[in-house]
Every structure is written in structure tokens, then in C-alpha cells.
N, C-alpha and C positions, 0 to 999 in steps of 0.2 A: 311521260309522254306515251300513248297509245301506239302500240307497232303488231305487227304478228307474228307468229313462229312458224316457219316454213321448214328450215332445214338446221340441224346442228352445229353445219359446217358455218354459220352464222354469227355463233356466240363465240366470242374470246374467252380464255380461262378466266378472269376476273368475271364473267356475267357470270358462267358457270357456276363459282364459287358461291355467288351473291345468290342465284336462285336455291344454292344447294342450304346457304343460310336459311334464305325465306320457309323453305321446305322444313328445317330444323322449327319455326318458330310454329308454322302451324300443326307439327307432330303434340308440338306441347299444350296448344290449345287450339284444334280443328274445327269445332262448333263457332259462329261469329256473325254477325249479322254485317258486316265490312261491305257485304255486294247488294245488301236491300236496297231494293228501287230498281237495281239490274236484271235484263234477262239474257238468259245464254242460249245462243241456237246449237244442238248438237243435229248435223247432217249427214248421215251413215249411211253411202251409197253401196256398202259392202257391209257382209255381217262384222258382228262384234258382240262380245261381252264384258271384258275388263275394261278395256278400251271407256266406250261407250258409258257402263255404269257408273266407271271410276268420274269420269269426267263430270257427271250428272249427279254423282253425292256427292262432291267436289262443291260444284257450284250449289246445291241445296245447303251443305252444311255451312257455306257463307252467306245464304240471306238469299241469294237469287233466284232468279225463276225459269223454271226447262223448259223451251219445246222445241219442236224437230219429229224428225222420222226415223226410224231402222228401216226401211226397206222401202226405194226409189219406185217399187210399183205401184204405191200408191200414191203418188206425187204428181206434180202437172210434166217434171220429166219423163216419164210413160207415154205420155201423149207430144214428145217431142219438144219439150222444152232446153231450152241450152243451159248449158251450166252458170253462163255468166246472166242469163235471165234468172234462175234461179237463184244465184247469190246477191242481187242485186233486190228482186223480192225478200226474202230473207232479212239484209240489210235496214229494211223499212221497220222491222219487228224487233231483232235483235241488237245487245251494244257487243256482243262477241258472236264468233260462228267456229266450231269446231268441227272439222270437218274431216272424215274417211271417204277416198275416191279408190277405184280399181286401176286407174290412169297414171302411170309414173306421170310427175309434172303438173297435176290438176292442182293439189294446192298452192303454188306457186302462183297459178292463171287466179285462181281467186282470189287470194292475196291483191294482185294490183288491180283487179276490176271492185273488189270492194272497196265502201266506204269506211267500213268498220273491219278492228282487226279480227284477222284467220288464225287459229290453231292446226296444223297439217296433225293430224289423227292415223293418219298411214297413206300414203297413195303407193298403193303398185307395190312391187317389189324396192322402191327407191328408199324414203325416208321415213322414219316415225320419231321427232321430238323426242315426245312427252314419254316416251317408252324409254327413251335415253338418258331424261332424267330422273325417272326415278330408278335404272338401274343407276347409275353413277350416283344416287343417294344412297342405295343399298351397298354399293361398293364401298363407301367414304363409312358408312356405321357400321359393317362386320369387319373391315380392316385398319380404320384411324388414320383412312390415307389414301387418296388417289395417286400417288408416286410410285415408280418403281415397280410394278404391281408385274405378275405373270399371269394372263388371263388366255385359255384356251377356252375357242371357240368349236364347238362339233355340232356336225349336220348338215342341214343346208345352207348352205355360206354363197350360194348361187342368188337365190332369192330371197334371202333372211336379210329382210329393211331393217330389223332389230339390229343385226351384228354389222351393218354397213355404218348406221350410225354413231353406233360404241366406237368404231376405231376414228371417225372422225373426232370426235367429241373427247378420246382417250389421247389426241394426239398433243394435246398440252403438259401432260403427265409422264413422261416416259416412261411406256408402258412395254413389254415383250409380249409379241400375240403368238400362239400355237394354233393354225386353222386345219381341224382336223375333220377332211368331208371326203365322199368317192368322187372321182373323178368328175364324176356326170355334176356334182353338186358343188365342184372345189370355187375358191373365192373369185370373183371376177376379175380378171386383169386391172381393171381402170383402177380397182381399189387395192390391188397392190404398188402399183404403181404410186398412187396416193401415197402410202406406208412408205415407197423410197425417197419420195419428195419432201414426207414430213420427217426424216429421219426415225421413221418406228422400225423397231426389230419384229424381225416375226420368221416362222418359218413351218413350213405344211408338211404331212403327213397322212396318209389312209389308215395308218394301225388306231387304234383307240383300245388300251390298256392301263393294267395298274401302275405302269410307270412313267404311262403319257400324267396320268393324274398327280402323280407324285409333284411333278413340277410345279404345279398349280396353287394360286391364292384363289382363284375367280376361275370356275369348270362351267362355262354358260353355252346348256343345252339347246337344241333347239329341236323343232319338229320339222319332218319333211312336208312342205305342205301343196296337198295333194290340188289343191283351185290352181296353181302356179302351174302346173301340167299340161300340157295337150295330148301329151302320149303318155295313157293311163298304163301300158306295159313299163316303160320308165320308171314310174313313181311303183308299181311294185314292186321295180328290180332293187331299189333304193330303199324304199320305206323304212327296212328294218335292218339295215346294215349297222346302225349302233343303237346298244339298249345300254345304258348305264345299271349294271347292278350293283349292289350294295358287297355286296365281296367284292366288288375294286375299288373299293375305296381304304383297302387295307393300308397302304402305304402313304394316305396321303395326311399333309400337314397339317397341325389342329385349325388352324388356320383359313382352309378351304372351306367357301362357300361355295354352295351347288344352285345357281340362276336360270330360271326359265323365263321366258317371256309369257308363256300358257298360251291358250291353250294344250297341255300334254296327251298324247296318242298315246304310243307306248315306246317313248323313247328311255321314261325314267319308270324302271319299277318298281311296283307300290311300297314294296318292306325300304326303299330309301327313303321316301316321307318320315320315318322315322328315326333315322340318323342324324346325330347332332349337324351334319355338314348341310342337311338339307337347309334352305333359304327362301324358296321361291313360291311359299305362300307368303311368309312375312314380303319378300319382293313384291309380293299383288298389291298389298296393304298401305308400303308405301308411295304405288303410286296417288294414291289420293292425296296426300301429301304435296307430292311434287306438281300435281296437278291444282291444287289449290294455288300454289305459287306460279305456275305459268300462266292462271286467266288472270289473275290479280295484277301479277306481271306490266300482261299483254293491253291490260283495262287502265296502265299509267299508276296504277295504288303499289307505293314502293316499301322496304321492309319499315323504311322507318313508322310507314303507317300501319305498317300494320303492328309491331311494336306498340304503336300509341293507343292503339285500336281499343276500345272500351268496354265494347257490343259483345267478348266474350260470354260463352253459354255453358251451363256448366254438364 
């Protein structure tokens, strides 16, 4: 059955599991013609690159066919169109819509005013999916397990939709979080709050050192990002208050994986690229993956089909 993905907080562990299969099946064989005859609208009212691309080799390398826009100025939204005229155009064209908004809550609105289903691509500082799933894919293949897991999160944990939907999405797993941001950036109430509701452990701190890291299975960086600002003194008071260097990763367990969402500023530098802990290019990688199994998903085509699936390409 055809549905959308709007928010993480959505899926039961059992879907989870099931999309983190699907994602297993297409690592193994990614090329497929499974979506020929389909087309996919990608709608990027905010910039993007992994996001975006991923989504669009995603659906190229199942058969489908792209269009859409990266940038709303050229659009009939420029000229005052509304969003749900917009998606409702759209609709006429495409049999899925992926969509980035700058509006906490836009994909949600689009979601019920479409006829076909919505992938939410990021809105606002709130939610991003498909970023959650292919973290929690990269989490389950560097460590053989979403259970149990110690995962420190550092940076902006104020506006980071990445790290708001990991602890929803983590809350099936019992997981321990470490939120490690300055004050100006620390986690937001509601989603602590969340964490006592769902029974997750967690507990915050400003320091960020070699034995904040020592704890860690999962060290998932982030950037402070500067479009989320209105007072640009703010964001450089902040900017650079953690750099992860590669001498502090002396103590930590073979174990650790080092996740970025990406775009990277200079939160992580360069000589860690090369450390066995680093992960977060292969983490880019796999989103494509995870993303082939959420339109596939969302499009009603289940693992079994794709299992049965024939149109593999070598």
C-alpha cells in the first residue's frame, strides 16, 4: 500500500527493521529497473546536495525518471503560488514527491493535501527521515546491532533535525545518548522530555574530550549551521567551540564509529578522514541505499519484491 514518510516518530521497530532489510537488499544489488515506468518529483525549496542527489541516483538507478527543482525562484512559487497548489500541480506529473521545505511542518501539510505519497527530505529545524535511515543503517553494519548502543551526540542539538530524529527513531533500541552542545545550542526541552517518556538514558555536558569519547560506540558530529541564525554574532560565538581532532581519539574503542550527517565546516579535521574510526563518507553512501528502500517503500513495492525482482543490472 502506497503511504508517505513524514516523520520517524512514525515507524514501529518492526518497520524499521524491515526498511533496514530492504536497504541490506539493495546494497547488494542497487542497479534494477523495479521503478521503470515511474517518475519521481524531487522539490528542494531549500539548498541540498547529498540529500537531493542521493534521492535522484536512488530513483535513477531503479528505472525511474527525475524532475523537480533545487531552487523555488524559479518556480510559479516566486510568483506567489502556495504550497499546496504547488503540490497538487506536481501530483498531476509525479507518482512520488520528495520534498525539502525551510517550514517546520510543511511536509506534514503536503503529505495530507497530496494525492500521491510525500517523502519529508528535511523541513526546518524538525525532522529528516531518510537521514535517519540510513544513519540507523550505518549504525546496524559498523556495530552488528542497534541495542545497547552509547551514542554521543555534539554540536548543535538546538537545531540539528538530524540528531532530533536518531533519538526518536533510537527509542526502540535502548540506547544511552551523551548530548554534548554550549549552552546557546544544548538539546531542546520537548526532546528531553521525549527521552523521559520513552525511558532513554541520556545525560549532557559542555566539555568534549578524550574521555567524553572513550564512552562511545557512535561519536555523531554535527555542524553548527549558520542559515538557522538570526544573530550572526551568536553563530560565531559558537561556530567553533568543538573541532574533533584526531589526538582525541586516543582512548577510544575499536569499536567507534565517527557519523556526520555532511555537510562538514570545520567541525571534523581533515588528518581524521584518515582514521580507521572515521565513517561518514561510507555513511553518505549508504544513504542511497536506504533511500532506494524508502521510495520503493512509499510506492507500495515490498522486500518480497524486490527479492523476486528480475530487472537486476549488473
Amino acid at each position: 500500500m502506497k503511504h508517505s514518510l513524514v516523520s520517524i516518530a512514525n515507524l514501529d521497530k518492526q518497520k524499521i527493521n524491515y526498511l533496514l532489510s530492504m536497504a541490506e537488499e539493495f546494497e547488494q544489488h542497487p542497479n534494477r529497473k523495479i521503478l521503470d515506468g515511474r517518475v519521481v518529483a524531487t522539490l528542494f525549496f531549500e539548498p541540498s546536495t547529498r540529500t537531493r542527489l542521493s534521492f535522484e541516483t536512488a530513483a535513477n538507478r531503479l528505472g525511474a525518471r527525475v524532475i523537480g527543482f533545487t531552487d523555488p525562484k524559479v518556480t510559479s512559487s516566486s510568483k506567489g503560488e502556495t504550497l499546496k497548489d504547488t503540490i497538487m500541480m506536481v501530483s498531476n506529473y509525479a507518482d512520488v514527491i520528495v520534498m525539502r521545505h525551510f517550514l517546520e511542518g510543511a511536509a506534514l501539510y503536503a503529505s495530507e493535501v497530496s494525492p500521491v505519497p510525500v517523502v519529508n527530505a528535511g523541513d526546518g529545524a524538525n525532522q529528516h527521515p531518510s537521514q535517519t535511515m540510513l544513519d540507523l543503517y550505518s549504525i546496524y553494519k559498523t556495530q552488528g546491532t542497534l541495542e545497547g548502543l552509547h551514542i554521543t551526540l555534539v554540536g548543535d542539538l538546538k537545531y540539528g533535525r538530524t540528531v532530533h530524529s536518531l533519538i526518536m527513531a533510537m527509542r526502540h533500541f535502548n540506547p544511552t545518548f551523551h548530548f554534548i552542545a554550549p549552552r546557546e545550542l544544548a538539546m531542546p526541552e520537548e526532546y528531553k522530555i521525549y527521552c523521559r517518556e520513552h525511558g532513554i538514558n541520556f545525560e549532557e555536558n559542555e566539555e568534549f574530550d578524550e574521555d567524553v569519547i572513550a564512552q562511545a560506540d557512535i561519536l555523531y558530529m554535527t555542524r553548527v549551521q549558520r542559515e538557522r541564525f538570526t544573530d550572526l554574532m551568536e553563530y560565531e560565538r559558537v561556530k567553533d567551540v568543538y573541532i574533533l581532532k584526531r589526538q582525541m581519539l586516543a582512548k577510544a574503542k575499536d569499536n567507534l564509529r565517527i557519523l556526520h550527517p555532511l555537510p562538514r565546516v570545520n567541525e571534523i579535521a581533515y588528518d581524521v578522514d584518515e582514521d580507521p574510526h572515521a565513517y561518514y563518507f561510507q555513511q553518505a553512501q549508504n544513504g542511497l541505499y536506504a533511500r532506494e528502500a524508502i521510495i520503493c517503500d512509499c510506492l507500495g513495492i515490498t522486500l518480497d519484491d524486490v527479492k523476486a525482482d528480475q530487472t537486476i543490472l549488473g
